[in-house]
C-alpha positions in Angstrom: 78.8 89.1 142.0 77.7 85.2 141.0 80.8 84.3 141.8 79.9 84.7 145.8 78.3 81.3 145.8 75.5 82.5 148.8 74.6 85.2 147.1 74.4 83.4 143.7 71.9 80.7 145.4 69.7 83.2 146.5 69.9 85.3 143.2 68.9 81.7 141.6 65.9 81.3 144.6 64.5 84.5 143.4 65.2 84.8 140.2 63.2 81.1 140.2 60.3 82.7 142.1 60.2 85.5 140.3 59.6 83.8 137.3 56.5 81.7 139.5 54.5 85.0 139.9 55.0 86.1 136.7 53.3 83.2 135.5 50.8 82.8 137.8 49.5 86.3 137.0 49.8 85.9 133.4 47.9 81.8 133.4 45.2 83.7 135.7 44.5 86.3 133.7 44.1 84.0 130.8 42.0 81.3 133.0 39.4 83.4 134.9 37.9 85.1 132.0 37.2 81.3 130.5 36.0 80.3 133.7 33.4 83.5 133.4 30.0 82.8 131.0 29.5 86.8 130.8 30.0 89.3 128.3 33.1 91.5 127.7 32.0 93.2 130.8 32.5 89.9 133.1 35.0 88.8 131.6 37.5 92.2 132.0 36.1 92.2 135.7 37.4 88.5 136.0 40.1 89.8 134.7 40.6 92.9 137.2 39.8 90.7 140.0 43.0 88.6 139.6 44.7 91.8 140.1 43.5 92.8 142.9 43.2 89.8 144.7 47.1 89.7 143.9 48.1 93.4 145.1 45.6 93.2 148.3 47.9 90.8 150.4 50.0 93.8 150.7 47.5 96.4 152.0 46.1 94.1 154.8 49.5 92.3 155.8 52.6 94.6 155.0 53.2 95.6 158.4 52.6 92.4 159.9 54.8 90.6 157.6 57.9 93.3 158.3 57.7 92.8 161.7 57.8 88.9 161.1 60.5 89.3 158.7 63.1 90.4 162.0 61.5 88.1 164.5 61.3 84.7 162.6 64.3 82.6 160.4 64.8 84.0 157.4 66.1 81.1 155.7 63.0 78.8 157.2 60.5 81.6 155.8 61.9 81.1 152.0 61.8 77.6 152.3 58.2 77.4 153.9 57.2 80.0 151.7 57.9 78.5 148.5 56.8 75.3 149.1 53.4 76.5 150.3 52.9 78.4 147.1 53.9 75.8 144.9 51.5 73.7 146.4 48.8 76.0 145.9 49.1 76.7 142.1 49.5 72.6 142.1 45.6 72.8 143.4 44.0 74.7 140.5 44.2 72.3 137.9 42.7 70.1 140.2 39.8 72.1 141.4 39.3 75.1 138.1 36.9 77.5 139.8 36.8 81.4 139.9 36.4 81.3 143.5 39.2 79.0 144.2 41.5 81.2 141.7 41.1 84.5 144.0 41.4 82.5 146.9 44.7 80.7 145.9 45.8 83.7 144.5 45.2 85.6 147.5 47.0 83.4 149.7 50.1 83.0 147.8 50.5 87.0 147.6 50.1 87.0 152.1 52.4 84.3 151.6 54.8 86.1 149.1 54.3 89.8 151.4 56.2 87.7 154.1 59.0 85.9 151.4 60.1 89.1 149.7 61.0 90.9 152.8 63.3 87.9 154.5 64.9 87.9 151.0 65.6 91.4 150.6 66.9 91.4 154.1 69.1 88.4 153.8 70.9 90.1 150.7 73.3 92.4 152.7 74.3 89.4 155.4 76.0 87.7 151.6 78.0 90.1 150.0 80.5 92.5 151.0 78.9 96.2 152.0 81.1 97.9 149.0 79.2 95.3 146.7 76.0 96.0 147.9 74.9 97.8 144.9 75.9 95.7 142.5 73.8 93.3 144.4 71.0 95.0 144.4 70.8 95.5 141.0 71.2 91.3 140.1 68.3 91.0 142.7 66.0 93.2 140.7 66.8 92.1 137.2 66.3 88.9 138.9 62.9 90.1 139.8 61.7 91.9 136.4 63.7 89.9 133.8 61.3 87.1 134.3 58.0 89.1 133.2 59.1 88.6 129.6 60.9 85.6 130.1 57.4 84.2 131.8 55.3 85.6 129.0 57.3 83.5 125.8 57.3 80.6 128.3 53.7 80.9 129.0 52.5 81.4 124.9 55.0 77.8 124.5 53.5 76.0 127.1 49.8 76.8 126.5 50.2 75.4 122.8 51.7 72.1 124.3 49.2 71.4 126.8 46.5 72.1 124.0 47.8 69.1 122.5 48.4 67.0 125.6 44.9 68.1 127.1 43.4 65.9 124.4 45.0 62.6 125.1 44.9 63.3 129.6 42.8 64.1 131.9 45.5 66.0 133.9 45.4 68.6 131.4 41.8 70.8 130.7 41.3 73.0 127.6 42.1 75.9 129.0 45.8 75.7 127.9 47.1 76.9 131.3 47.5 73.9 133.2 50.8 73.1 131.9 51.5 76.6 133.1 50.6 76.0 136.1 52.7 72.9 136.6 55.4 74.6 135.8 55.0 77.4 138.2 54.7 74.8 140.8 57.7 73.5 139.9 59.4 76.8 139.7 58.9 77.4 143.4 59.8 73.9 144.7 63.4 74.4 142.7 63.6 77.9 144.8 63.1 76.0 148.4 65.7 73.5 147.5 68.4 76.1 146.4 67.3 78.1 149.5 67.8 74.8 151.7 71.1 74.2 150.2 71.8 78.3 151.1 73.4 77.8 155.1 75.0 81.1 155.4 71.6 83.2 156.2 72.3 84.2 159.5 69.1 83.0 161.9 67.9 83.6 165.6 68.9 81.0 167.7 67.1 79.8 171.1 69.3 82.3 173.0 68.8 85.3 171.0 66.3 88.1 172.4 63.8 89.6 171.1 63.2 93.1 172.4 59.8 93.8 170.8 57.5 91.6 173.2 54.5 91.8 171.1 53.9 92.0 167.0 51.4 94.6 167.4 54.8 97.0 168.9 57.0 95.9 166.7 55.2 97.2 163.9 53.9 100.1 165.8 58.3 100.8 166.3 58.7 100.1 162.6 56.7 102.9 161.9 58.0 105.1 164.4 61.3 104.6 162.9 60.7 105.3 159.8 59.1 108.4 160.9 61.9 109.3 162.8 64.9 108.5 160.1 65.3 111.2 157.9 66.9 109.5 155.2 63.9 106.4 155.3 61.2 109.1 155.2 63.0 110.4 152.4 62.7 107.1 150.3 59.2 106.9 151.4 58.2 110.3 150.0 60.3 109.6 146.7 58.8 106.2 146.3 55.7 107.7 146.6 55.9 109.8 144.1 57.2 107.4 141.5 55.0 105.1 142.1 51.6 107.1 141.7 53.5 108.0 138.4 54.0 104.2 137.6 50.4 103.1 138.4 49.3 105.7 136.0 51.7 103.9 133.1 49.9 100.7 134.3 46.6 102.0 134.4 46.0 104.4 131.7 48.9 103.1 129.2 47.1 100.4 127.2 44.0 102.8 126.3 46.3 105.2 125.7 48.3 103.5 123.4 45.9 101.6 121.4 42.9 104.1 121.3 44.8 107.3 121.6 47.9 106.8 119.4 46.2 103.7 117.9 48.6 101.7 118.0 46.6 98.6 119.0 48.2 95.7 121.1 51.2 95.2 119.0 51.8 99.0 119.6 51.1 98.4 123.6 53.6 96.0 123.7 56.2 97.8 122.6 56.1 100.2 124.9 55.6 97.9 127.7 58.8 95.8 126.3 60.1 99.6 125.9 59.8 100.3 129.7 61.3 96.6 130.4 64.2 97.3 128.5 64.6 101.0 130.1 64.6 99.6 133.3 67.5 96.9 132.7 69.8 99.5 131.1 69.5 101.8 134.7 70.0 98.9 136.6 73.1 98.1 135.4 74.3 100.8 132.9 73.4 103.6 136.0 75.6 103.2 138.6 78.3 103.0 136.0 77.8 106.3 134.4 77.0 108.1 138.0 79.8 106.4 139.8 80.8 107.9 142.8 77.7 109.8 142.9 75.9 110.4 145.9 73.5 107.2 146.5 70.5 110.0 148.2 71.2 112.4 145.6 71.0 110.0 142.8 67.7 108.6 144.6 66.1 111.8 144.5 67.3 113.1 141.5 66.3 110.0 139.4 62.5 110.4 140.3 62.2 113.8 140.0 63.5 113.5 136.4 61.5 111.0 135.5 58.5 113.3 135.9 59.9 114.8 132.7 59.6 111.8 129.9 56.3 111.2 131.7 54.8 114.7 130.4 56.2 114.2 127.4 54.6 111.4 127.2 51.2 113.0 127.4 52.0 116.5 125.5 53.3 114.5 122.3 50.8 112.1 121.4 52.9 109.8 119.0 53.4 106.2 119.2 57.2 106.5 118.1 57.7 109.1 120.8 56.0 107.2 123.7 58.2 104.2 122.9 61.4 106.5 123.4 59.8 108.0 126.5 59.0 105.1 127.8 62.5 103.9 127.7 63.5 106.4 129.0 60.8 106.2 132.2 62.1 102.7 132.5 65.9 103.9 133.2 65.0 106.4 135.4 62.7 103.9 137.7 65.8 101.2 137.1 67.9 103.7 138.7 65.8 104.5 141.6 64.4 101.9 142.4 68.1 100.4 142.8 69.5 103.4 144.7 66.8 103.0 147.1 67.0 99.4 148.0 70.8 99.8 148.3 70.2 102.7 150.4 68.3 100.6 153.1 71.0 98.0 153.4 73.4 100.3 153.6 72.0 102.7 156.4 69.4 100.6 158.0 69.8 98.2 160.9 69.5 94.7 159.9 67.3 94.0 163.1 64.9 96.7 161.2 65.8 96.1 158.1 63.0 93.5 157.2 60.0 95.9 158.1 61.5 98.1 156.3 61.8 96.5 153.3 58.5 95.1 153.8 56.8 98.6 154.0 58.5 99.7 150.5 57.0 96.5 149.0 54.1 96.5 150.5 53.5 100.3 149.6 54.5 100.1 145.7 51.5 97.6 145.7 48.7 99.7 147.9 50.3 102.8 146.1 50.0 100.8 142.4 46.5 99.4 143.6 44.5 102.3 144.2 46.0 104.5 141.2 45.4 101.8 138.9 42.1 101.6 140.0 41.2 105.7 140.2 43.3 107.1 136.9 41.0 105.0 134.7 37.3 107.0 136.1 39.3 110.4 136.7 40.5 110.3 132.9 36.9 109.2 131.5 35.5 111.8 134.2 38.1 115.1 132.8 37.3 114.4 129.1 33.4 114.1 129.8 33.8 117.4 132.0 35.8 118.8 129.3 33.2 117.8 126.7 29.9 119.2 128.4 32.5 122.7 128.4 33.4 122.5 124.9 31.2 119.7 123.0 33.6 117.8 122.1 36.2 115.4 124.1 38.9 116.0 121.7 41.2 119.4 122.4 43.5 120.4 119.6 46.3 123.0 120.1 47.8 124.1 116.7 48.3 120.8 114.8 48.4 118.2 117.6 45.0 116.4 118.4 44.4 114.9 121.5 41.8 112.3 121.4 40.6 112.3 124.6 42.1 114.9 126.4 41.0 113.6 130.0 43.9 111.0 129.4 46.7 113.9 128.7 45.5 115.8 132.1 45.5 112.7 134.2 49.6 112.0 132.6 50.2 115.5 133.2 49.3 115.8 136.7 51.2 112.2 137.7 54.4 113.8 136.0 54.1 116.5 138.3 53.3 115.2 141.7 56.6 112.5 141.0 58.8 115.5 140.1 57.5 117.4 143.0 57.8 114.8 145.6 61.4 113.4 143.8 62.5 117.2 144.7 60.9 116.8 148.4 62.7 112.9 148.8 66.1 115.1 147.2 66.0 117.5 149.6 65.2 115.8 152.5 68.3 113.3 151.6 71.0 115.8 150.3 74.2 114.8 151.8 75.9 117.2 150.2 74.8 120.2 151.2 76.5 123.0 149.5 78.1 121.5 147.2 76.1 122.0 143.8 74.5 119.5 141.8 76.0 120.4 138.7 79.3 120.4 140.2 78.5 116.7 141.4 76.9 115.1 138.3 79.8 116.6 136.1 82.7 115.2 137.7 80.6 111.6 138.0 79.7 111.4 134.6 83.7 112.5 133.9 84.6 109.9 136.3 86.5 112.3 138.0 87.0 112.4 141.9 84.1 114.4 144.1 84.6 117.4 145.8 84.9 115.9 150.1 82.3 116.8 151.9 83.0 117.0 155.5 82.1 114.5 158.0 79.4 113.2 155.4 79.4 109.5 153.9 81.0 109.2 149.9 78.2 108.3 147.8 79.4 104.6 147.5 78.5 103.7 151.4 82.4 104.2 152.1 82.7 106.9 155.3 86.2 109.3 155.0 88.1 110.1 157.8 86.0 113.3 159.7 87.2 116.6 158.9 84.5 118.0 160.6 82.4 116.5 163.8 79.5 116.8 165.1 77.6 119.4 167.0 74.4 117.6 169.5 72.4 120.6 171.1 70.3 119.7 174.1 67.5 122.3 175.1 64.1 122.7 177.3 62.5 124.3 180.0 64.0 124.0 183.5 63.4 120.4 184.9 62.9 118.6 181.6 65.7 115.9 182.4 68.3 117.8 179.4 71.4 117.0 181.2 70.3 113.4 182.1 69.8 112.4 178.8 72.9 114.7 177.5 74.8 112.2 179.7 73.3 109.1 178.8 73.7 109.8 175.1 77.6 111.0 176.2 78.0 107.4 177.3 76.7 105.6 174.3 78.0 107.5 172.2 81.5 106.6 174.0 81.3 102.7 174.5 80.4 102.8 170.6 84.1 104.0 170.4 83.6 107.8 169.7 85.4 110.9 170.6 82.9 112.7 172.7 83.0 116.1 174.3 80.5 117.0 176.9 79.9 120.9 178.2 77.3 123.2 179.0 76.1 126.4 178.9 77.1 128.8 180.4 80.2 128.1 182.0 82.1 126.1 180.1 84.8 128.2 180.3 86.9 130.3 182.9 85.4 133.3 180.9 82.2 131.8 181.1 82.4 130.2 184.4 82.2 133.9 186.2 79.5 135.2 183.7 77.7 131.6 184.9 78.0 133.6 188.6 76.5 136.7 187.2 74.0 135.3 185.2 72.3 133.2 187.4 72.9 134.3 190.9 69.5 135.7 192.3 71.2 138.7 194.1 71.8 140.0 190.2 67.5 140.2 189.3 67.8 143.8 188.3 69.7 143.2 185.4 68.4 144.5 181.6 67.3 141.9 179.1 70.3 143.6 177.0 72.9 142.9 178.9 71.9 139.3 180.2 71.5 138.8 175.8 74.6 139.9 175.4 76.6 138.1 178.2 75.2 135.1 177.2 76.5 136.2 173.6 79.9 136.9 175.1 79.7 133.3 177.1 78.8 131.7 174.0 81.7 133.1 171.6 84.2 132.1 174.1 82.7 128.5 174.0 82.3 128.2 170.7 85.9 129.6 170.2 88.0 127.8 173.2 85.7 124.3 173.4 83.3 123.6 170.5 85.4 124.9 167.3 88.6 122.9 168.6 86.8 119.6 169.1 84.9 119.5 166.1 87.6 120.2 164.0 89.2 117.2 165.1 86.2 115.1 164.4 84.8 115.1 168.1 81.0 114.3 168.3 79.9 117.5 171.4 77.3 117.5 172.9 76.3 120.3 174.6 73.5 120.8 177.7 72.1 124.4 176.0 73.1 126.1 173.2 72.1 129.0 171.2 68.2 128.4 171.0 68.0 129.1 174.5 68.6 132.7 174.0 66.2 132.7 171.7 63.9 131.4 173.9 64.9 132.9 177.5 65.8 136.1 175.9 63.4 136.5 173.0 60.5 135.0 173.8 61.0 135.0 177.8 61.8 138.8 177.9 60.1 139.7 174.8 63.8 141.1 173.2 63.5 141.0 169.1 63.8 137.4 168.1 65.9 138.6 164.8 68.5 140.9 166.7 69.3 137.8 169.4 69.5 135.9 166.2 71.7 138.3 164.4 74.1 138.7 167.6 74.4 135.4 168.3 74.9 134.4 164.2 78.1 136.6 164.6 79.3 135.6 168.3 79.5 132.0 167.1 80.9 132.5 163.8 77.8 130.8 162.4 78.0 127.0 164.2 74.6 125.7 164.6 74.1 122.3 165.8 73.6 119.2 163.3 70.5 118.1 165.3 68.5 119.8 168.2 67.3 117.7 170.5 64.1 119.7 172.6 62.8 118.0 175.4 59.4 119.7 175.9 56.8 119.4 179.2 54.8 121.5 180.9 56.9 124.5 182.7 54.5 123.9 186.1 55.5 120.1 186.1 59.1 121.0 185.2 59.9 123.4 187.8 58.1 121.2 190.1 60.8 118.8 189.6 63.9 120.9 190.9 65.3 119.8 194.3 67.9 122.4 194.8 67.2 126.3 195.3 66.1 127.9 192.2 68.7 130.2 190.1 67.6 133.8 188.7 66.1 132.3 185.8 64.5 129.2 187.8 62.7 131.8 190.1 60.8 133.5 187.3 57.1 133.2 187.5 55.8 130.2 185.8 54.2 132.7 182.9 57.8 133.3 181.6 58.7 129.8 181.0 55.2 129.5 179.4 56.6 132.3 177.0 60.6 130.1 177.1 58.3 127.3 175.9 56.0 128.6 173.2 59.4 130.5 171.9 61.6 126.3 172.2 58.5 125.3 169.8 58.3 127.6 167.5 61.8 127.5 167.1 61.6 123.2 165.9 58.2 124.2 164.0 60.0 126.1 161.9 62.7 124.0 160.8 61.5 120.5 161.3 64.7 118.8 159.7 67.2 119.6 162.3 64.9 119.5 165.3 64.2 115.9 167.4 60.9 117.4 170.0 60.5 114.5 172.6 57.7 114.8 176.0 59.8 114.9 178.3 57.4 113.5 180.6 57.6 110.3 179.1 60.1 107.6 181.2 63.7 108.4 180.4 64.7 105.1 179.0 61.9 105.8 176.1 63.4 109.2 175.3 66.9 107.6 175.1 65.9 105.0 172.9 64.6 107.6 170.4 67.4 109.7 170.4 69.3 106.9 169.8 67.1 106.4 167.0 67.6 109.9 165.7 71.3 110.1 166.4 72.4 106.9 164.6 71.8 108.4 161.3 74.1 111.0 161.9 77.0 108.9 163.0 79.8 108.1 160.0 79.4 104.6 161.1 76.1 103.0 162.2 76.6 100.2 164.6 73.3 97.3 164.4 71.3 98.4 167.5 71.6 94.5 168.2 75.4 95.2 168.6 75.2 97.5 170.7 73.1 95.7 173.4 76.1 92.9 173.4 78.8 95.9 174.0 79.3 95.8 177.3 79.2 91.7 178.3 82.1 89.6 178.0 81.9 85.6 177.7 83.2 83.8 180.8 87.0 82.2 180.7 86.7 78.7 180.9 89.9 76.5 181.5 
């Protein structure tokens, strides 16, 4: 991967900038307390004030700085960013004050919420998309290795600028400055590397920006990632592992040195433990898994890192923690990787910043208000426990733990990661039906997965479609479901895909005359039965002669009505059992249900009020049937969420089209950059 020379510039930019926020946490921990004339009390606040001044740039300007991170140069925002930084660590020898430390501080993390997300964006524009992995995982040992690196460095330099601080007044006692200097430096070297880097691609004067304010772009980053499966699925594994992370940060030294007294040398082993974990998963991970499902692996990685984490709390032994904590480490390594690689992979790189910029910006708010909650909940269980029992101190056969608050408050993190990795897993399978077992066998064998249809290979690489897809379109009468069905139709086709358009009923000859039947007004008399079961009988014939055939081939159809409108007209509308329509209509179609339902939903009045022609059989029910059509469309979506996109369809068409776009372009085998897409249908003029 260093051999790509862009990609090695920037892994030197942040590997170099990296290493300037590890120091700077590590000289301002060390300088505020000796800038503090309390007790131990001051002194550890001092101490807990440099971390939150450093995690609360996130919480106030994550959003903002995603949405800057795909409207401004990406390459002038490193630059600018690191110079600015290294300036202000430059300051603090100058000017040693408390104040000035939080403030500096607090300016270089805004200033860092907007650098990390232009960098983590830039990476997929440098390497090739099968490399992107591997990438990934040199930009986050890039990012960690450092810590430790920074921490030997630090102890080195504060014993020489003890000795120059006697002979200059550049240098103070406090043994940091040289630190400092250094750190400075650090981030200067990173702008210059970045300045030398030309292949970032940037906006130029003629580029446009769709998102007229910042306020809406961020509001549409959001949106998106509400709307994107697969990114809401990252978001609620993240989650997880991260409350399980700040519970390592924040209970882990007590733990260690007053619970399995193990003291700081004992602390440090298991933090070193974690580092080390986390290095072999980056890179030993992929390795072991390859060829393994990238959302699987994601999901599967934090859920099982729930496991060494109660361990961690049930067996109170220093030797054990260290091997848990290793083991913690690989599973987060792992994760954590998958998950960035996951977002350059599937996510457009005109959204790609904000959405980098939410992950990273959410690890911190996530980190910053466990670390600050675990440490009163545990004191708050074992002084609950101890007014129960009289003592703080619980011991089951011949384990002892000390304070037992600690244990609960491990237990529980362990738990909601493994519950939410299993929620992130199962919102991202893309291998449905295929078992897990099956999978993670024939990975760890290195042996060839079994194909799953239509869905991407777990390295990013999309197969040829077996299968297509199937696009259902349903709603009231007048809720615009064949305008959109035809908008969609088009961009589906300039993006180069085979798309089948049809209808029901009457997509057929068959279905054509039971179209007459069914909806000719001079037919009113006819039984709820038999109108179920003609629209059955269109629907087999459909499926059978039109839908089957085309999906097969690896057609994306879309289709104006499909089987939830029986449910709906049928069931709800004419009060027939839901579960019998169901059943019929299971067997009619062999089964097929569509791969996303989109339900535009309004008010039936305004609806019907919007049809010009004469009204059809169903169209001249009264308006407290299509009431009953649309309670029965809703319930159907609240029911299963996943495969459901419900849009008001009162809203202006181009708005529902754009988010149907959203919602559709994580389905397609190849996802083109919305910014592509706007560019597909001009041509540049021939010039002689």
């Amino acid at each position: 991967m260093l051999s790509i020379k862009p990609f090695r510039r920037l892994w030197i930019a942040l590997s170099l900038s990296s290493l300037g926020d590890w120091l700077s946490i590590i000289a301002l921990t060390v300088l505020a307390p000796s800038l503090t004339s309390g007790g131990p009390v001051a002194k550890g606040s001092a101490v807990s004030g440099v971390w939150l001044v450093t995690l609360l740039p996130a919480l106030l300007f994550g959003p903002l700085a995603g949405a800057m991170a795909d409207r401004m140069d990406r390459r002038i925002t490193m630059i600018t960013g690191d110079v600015l930084r290294g300036l202000i660590y430059l300051s603090i020898p100058f000017y040693p004050h408390l104040t000035w430390i939080y403030l500096a501080k607090f300016l270089a993390g805004v200033i860092t919420t907007f650098w990390s997300p232009a960098t983590s964006a830039s990476v997929p524009n440098l390497v090739p998309k099968d490399k992107l992995e591997r990438a990934n995982q040199l930009s986050l040992i890039g990012t960690y290795a450092p810590a430790p690196v920074a921490a030997g460095l630090f102890s080195m330099l504060a014993l020489i600028s003890e000795g120059i601080s006697k002979v200059t007044p550049l240098f103070h006692a406090n043994n940091v400055d040289l630190a400092l200097y250094i750190n400075a430096a650090s981030y200067f070297i990173s702008a210059l590397t970045v300045f030398s880097l030309r292949q970032i691609p940037r906006r130029s004067a003629e580029d446009k920006i769709s998102v007229p304010s910042t306020f809406k772009s961020i509001w549409e980053g959001w949106r998106f990632i509400g709307q994107t499966p697969v990114v809401r699925g990252l978001v609620t594994g993240m989650v997880g592992g991260f409350i399980a992370a700040g519970v390592v940060i924040g209970l882990g030294y007590s733990y260690v040195t007053d619970t399995l007294h193990g003291g700081g040398a004992g602390w440090g082993l298991v933090f070193a433990a974690i580092f080390v974990g986390m290095a072999l998963g980056m890179v030993l991970g992929p390795r072991l898994l390859r060829g393994f499902s990238l959302r699987r692996e994601f999901g599967l990685a934090v859920t099982a890192g729930g496991i060494p984490l109660a361990l961690t709390g049930l067996i109170p032994s220093l030797a054990a923690a260290v091997i848990f904590a290793v083991l913690i480490g690989a599973l987060s390594g792992i994760a954590y990787t998958t998950g960035f690689t996951i977002v350059g992979l599937e996510v457009d790189d005109d959204t790609r910043g904000r959405v980098f910029a939410f992950f990273q910006s959410s690890i911190q708010v996530i980190l910053l208000l466990v670390i600050a909650v675990v440490g009163f909940l545990s004191v708050g269980l074992t002084k609950l426990i101890a007014g129960l029992t009289g003592s703080g101190s619980v011991k089951i056969g011949n384990v002892v733990y000390a304070s037992v608050g600690q244990n609960i408050v491990i237990l529980l993190a362990a738990a909601v990661a493994a519950l939410l990795g299993w929620s992130a897993y199962r919102q991202m399978d893309d291998r449905k039906g295929i078992p897990l077992r099956e999978d993670l066998l024939a990975a760890i064998r290195g042996e060839p997965l079994v194909p799953a249809p239509g869905q991407a290979n777990p390295n990013g690489n999309v197969p040829p479609r077996r299968s297509g897809l199937l696009i259902a379109f349903e709603g009231g009468e007048g809720t615009g479901k064949t305008t959109q069905a035809r908008l969609i139709a088009i961009w589906l086709r300039e993006l180069g895909y085979d798309v089948v358009t049809t209808r029901e009923p009457g997509a057929t000859k068959v279905g054509m005359r039971l179209r007459a039947l069914l909806l000719d007004t001079a037919h009113r008399g006819l039984s709820p039965q038999a109108e179920a079961l003609m629209y059955a009988a269109d629907r087999a014939e459909h499926v059978a002669s039109v839908i089957n055939p085309a999906i097969e081939r690896g057609a994306i159809v879309i289709t104006d009505r499909y089987l939830d409108s029986s449910l709906a007209y049928q069931g709800a509308g004419r009060d027939l059992p839901t579960e019998e329509i169901a059943g019929l209509n299971r067997w009619a179609t062999g089964g097929r249900v569509p791969d996303l339902t989109v339900l535009l939903d309004m008010d039936p009045a305004a609806g019907l009020s919007r049809r010009k022609r004469s009204a059809d059989r169903l169209e001249a029910e009264p308006v407290e049937f299509h009431r009953r059509v649309r309670d029965g469309f809703l319930a159907l979506a609240r029911a299963d969420p996943g495969c459901y996109l419900v849009l008001d369809a009162a809203r202006p068409a181009e708005e529902i089209t754009a988010d149907i776009k959203v919602r559709i372009r994580g389905l397609l085998p190849d996802p083109v950059p919305a910014a592509a897409e706007a560019n597909t249908g001009s041509f540049p003029p021939v010039q002689d």
